[in-house]
N, CA, C and O of each residue as an XYZ file, in Angstrom:
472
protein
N      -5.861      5.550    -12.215
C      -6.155      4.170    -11.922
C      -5.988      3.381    -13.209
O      -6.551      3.607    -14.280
N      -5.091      2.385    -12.916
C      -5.334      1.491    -14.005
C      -5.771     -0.303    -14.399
O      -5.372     -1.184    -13.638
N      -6.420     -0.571    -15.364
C      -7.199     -1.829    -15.348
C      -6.430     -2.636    -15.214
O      -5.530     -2.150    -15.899
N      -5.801     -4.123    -14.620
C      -5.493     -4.640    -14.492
C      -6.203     -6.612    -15.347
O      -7.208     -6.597    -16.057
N      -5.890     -7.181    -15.227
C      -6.553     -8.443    -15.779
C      -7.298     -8.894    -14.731
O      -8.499     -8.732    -14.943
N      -7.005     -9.483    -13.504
C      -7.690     -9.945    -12.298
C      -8.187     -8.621    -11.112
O      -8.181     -8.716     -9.885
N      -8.593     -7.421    -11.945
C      -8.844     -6.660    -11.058
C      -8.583     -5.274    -11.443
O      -8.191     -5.054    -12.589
N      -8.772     -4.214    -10.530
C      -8.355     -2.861    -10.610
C      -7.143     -2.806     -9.946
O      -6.795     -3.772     -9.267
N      -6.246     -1.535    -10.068
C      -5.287     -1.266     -9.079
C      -4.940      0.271    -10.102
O      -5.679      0.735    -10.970
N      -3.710      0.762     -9.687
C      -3.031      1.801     -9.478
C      -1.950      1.842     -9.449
O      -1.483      0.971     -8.715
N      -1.132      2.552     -9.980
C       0.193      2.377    -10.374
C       1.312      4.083     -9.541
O       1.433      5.210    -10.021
N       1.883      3.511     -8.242
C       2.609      4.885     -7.762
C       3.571      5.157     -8.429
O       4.231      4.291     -9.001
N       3.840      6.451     -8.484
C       4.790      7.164     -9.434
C       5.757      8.177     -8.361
O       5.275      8.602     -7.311
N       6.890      8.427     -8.704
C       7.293      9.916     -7.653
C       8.235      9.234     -6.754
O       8.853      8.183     -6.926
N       8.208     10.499     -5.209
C       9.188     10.511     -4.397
C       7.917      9.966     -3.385
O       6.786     10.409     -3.586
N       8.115      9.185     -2.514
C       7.141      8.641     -1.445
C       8.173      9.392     -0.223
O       9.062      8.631      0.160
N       8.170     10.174      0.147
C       9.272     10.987      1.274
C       8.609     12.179      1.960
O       7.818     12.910      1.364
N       8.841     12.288      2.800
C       8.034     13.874      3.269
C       7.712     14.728      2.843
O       6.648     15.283      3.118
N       8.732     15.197      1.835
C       8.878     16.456      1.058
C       7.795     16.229     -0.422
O       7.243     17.257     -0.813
N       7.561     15.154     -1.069
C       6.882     14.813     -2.339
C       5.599     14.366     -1.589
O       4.623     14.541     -2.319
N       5.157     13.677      0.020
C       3.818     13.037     -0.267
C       2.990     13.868     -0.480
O       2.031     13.284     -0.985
N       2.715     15.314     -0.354
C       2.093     16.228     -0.701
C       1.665     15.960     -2.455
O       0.496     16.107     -2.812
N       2.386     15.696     -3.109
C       2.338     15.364     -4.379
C       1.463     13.917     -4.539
O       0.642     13.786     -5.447
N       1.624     13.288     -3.957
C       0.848     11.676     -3.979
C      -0.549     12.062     -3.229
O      -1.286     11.504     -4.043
N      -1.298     12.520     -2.429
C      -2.178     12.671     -2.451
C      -3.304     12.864     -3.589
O      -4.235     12.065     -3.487
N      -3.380     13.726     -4.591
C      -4.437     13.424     -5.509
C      -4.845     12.513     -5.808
O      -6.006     12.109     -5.871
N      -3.196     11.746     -6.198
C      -3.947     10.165     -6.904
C      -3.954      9.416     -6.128
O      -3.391      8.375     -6.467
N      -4.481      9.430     -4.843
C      -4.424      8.241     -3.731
C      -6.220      8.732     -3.615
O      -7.088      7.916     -3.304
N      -6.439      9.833     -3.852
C      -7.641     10.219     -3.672
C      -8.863      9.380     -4.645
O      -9.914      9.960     -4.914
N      -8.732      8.699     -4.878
C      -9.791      8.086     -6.313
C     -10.496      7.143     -5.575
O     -11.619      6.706     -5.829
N      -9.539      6.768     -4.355
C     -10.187      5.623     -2.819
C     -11.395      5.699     -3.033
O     -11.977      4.713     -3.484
N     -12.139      6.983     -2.745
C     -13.782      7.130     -2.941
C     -14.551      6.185     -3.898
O     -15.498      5.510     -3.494
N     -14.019      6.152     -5.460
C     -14.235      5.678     -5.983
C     -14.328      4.317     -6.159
O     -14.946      3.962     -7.162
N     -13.647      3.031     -5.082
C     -13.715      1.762     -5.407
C     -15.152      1.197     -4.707
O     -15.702      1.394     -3.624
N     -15.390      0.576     -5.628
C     -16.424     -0.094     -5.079
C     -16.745     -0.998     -3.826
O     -16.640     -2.181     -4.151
N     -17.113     -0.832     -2.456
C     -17.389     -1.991     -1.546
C     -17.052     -3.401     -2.390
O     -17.542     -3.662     -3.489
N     -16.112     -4.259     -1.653
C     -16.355     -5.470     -2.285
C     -15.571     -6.500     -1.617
O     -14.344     -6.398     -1.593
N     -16.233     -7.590     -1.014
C     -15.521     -8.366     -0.337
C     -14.567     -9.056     -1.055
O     -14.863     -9.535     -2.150
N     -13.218     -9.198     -0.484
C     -12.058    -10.008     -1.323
C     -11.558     -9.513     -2.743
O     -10.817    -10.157     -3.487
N     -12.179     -8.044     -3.033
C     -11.673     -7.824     -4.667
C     -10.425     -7.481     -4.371
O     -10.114     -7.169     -3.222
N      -9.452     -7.499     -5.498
C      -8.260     -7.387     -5.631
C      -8.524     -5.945     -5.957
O      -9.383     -5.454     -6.688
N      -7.405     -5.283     -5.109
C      -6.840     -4.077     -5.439
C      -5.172     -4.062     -5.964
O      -4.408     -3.896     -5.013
N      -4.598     -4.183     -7.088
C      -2.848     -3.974     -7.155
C      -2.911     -2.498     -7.449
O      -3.534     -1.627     -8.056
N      -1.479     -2.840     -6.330
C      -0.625     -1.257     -5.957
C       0.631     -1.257     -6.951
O       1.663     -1.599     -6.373
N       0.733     -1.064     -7.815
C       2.136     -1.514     -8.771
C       3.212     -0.046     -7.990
O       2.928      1.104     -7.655
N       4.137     -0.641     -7.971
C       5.261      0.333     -6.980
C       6.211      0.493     -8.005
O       7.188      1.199     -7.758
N       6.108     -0.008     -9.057
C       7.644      0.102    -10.062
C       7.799      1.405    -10.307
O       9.019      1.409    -10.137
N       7.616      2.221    -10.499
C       7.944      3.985    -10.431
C       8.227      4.370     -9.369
O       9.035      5.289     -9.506
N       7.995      4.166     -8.262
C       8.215      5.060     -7.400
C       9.860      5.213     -6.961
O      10.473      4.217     -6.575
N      10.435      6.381     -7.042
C      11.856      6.484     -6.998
C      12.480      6.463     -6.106
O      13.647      6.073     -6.143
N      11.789      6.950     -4.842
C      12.316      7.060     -3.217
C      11.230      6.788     -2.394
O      10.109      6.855     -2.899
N      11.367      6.456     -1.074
C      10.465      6.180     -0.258
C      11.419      6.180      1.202
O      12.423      5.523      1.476
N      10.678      7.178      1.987
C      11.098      6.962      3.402
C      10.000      6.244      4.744
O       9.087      5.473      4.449
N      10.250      6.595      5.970
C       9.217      6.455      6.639
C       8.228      7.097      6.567
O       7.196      6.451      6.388
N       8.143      8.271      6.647
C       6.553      8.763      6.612
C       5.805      8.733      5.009
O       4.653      9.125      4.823
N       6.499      8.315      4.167
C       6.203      7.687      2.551
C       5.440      5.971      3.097
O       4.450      5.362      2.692
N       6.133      5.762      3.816
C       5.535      4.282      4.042
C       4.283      4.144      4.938
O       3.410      3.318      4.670
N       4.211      4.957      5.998
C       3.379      4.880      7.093
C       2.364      5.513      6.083
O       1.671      4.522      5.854
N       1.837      6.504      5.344
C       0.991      6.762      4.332
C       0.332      6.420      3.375
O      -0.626      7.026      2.894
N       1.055      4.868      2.831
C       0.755      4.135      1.805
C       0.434      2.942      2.489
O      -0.267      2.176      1.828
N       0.791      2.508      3.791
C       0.146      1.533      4.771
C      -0.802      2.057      5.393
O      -1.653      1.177      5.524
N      -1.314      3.461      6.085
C      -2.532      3.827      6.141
C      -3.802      3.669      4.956
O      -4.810      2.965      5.024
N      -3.423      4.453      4.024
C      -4.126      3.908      2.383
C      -4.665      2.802      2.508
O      -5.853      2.639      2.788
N      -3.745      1.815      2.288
C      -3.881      0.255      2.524
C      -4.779     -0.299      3.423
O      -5.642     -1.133      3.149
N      -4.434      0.428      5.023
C      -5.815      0.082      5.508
C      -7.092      0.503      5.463
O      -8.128     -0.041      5.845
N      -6.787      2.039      4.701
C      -8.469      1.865      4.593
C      -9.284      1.317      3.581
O     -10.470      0.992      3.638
N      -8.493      1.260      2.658
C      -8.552      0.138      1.324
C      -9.431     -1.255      1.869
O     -10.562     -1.656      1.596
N      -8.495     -1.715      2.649
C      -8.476     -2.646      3.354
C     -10.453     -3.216      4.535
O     -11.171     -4.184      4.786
N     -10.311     -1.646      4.806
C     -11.762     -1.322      5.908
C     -12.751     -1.571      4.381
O     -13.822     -2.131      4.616
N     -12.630     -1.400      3.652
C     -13.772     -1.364      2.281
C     -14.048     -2.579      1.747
O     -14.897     -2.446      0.866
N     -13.717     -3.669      1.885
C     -13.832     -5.270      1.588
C     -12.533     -4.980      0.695
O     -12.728     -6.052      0.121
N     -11.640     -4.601      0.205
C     -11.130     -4.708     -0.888
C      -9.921     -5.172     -0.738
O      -9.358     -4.418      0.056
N      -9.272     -5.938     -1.044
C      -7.955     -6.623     -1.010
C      -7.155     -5.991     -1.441
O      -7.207     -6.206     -2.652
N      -5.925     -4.882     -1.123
C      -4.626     -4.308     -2.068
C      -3.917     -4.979     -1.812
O      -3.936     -5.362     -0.643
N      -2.775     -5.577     -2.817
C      -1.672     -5.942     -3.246
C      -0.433     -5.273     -3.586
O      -0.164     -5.089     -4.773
N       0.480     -4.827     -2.514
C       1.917     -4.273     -3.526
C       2.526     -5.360     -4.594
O       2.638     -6.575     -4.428
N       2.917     -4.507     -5.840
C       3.441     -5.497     -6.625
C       4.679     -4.938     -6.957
O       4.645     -3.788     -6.520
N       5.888     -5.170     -7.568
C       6.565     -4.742     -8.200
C       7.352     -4.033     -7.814
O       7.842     -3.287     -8.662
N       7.948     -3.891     -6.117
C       8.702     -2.941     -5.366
C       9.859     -2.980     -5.729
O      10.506     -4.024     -5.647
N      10.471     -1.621     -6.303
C      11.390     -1.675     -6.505
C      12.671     -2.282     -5.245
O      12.600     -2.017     -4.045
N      13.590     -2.980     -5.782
C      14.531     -3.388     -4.691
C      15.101     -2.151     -3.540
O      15.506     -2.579     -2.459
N      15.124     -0.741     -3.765
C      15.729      0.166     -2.839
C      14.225      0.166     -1.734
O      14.332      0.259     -0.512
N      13.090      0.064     -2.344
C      11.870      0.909     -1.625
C      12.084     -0.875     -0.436
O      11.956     -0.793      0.785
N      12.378     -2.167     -1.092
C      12.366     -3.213     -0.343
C      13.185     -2.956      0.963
O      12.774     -3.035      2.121
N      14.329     -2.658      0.559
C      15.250     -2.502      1.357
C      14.901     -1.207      2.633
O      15.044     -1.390      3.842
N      14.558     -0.277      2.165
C      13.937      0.545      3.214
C      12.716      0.266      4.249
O      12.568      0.846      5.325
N      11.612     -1.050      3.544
C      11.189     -1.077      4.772
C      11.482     -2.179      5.416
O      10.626     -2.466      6.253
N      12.611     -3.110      5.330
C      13.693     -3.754      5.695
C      14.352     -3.190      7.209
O      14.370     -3.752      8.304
N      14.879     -1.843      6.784
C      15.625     -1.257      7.364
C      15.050     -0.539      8.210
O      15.718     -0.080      9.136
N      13.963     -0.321      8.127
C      12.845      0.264      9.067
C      12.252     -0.683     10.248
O      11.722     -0.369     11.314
N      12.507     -1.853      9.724
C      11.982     -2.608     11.024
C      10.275     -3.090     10.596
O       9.585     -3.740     11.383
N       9.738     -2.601      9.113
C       8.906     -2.911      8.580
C       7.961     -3.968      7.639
O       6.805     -3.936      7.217
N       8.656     -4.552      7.583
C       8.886     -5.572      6.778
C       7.292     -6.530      7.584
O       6.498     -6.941      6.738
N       7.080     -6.696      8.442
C       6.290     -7.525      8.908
C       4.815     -6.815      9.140
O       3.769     -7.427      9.360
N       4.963     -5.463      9.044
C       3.573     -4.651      8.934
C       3.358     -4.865      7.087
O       2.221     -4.646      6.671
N       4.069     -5.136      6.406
C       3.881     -5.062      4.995
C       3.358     -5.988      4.281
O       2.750     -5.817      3.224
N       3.591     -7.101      4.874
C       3.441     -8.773      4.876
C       2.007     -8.867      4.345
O       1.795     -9.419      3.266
N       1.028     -8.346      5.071
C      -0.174     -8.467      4.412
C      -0.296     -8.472      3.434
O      -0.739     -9.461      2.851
N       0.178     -6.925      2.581
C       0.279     -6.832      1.495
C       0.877     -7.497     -0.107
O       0.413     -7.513     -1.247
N       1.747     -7.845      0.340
C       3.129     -8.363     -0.156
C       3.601     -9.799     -0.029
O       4.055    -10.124      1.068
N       3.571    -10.408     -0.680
C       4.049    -12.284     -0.300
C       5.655    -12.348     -0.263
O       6.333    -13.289      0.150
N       6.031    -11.324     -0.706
C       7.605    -11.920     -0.714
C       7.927    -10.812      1.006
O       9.049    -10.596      1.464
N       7.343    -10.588      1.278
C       7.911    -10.089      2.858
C       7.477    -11.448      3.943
O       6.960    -12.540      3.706
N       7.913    -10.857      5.099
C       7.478    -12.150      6.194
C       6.342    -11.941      6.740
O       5.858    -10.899      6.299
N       5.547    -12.559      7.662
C       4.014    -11.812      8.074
C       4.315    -12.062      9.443
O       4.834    -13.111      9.823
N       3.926    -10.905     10.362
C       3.666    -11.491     11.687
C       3.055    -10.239     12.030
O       2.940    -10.045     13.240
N       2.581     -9.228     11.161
C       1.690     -8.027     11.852
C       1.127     -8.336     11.305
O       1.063     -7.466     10.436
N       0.161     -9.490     10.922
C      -1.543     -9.457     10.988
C      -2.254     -8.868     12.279
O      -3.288     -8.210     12.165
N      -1.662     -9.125     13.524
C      -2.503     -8.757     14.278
C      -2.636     -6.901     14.712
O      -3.490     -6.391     15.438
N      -1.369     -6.130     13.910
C      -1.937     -4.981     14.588
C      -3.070     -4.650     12.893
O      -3.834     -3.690     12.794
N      -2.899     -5.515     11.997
C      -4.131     -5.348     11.467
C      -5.259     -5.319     11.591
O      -6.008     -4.550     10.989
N      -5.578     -6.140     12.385
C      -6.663     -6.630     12.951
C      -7.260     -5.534     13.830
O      -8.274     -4.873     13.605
N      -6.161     -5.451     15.221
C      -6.376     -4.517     15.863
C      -6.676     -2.915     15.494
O      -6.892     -2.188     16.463
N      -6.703     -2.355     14.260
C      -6.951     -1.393     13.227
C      -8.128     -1.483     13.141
O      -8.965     -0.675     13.544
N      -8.353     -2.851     12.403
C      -9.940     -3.089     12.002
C     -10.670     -2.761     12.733
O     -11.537     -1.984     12.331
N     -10.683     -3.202     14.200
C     -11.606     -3.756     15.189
C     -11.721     -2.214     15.775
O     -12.805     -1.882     16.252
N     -10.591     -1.228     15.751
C     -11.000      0.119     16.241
C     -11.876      0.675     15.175
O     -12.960      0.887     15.718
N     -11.920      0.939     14.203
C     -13.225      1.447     12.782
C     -14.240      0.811     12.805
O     -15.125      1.031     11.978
């Protein structure tokens, strides 16, 4: 985990792909550790990460929501242009939106609908 100026966040590193998320688990594990907190900023800095597929994404948007279930605000920052383009190409782009200002938003609501099941 690393300190940020307006906050905490975390910095992904690696292959986000089927074969490596086995590897991203530890350090996704520190979750325990954030504090309850309404509206705190969480940044996700993405500039390392080298590959990313679908089930790399559906994993780091689960994360996110439970991040999310904890009062805590995460932020992707810094996506590299290939990882953009993949969830582009995925048809993803609008589940990401929350996260992310430079995507489009129109899945707030299966956010919501997430919430409201927990």
């Amino acid at each position: 985990m690393e300190n940020y100026t307006n906050g905490i966040g975390i910095k992904l590193t690696g292959h986000w792909n089927l074969s490596g998320l086995v590897h991203q688990i530890e350090p996704l594990s520190m979750l325990h550790k954030l504090e309850h907190g309404l509206g705190k900023l969480f940044r996700i800095d993405c500039s390392e990460i080298n590959s990313v597929d679908r089930s790399g994404l559906q994993f780091l948007y689960t994360w996110m929501q439970c991040i999310s279930m904890r009062g805590v605000k995460p932020e992707l920052v810094n996506l590299p242009e290939a990882m953009q383009q993949t969830i582009k190409s995925l048809g993803l782009a609008n589940c990401f939106s929350d996260f992310n200002k430079n995507l489009p938003d129109s899945c707030s609501n299966v956010s919501r609908t997430i919430r409201q099941l927990c």
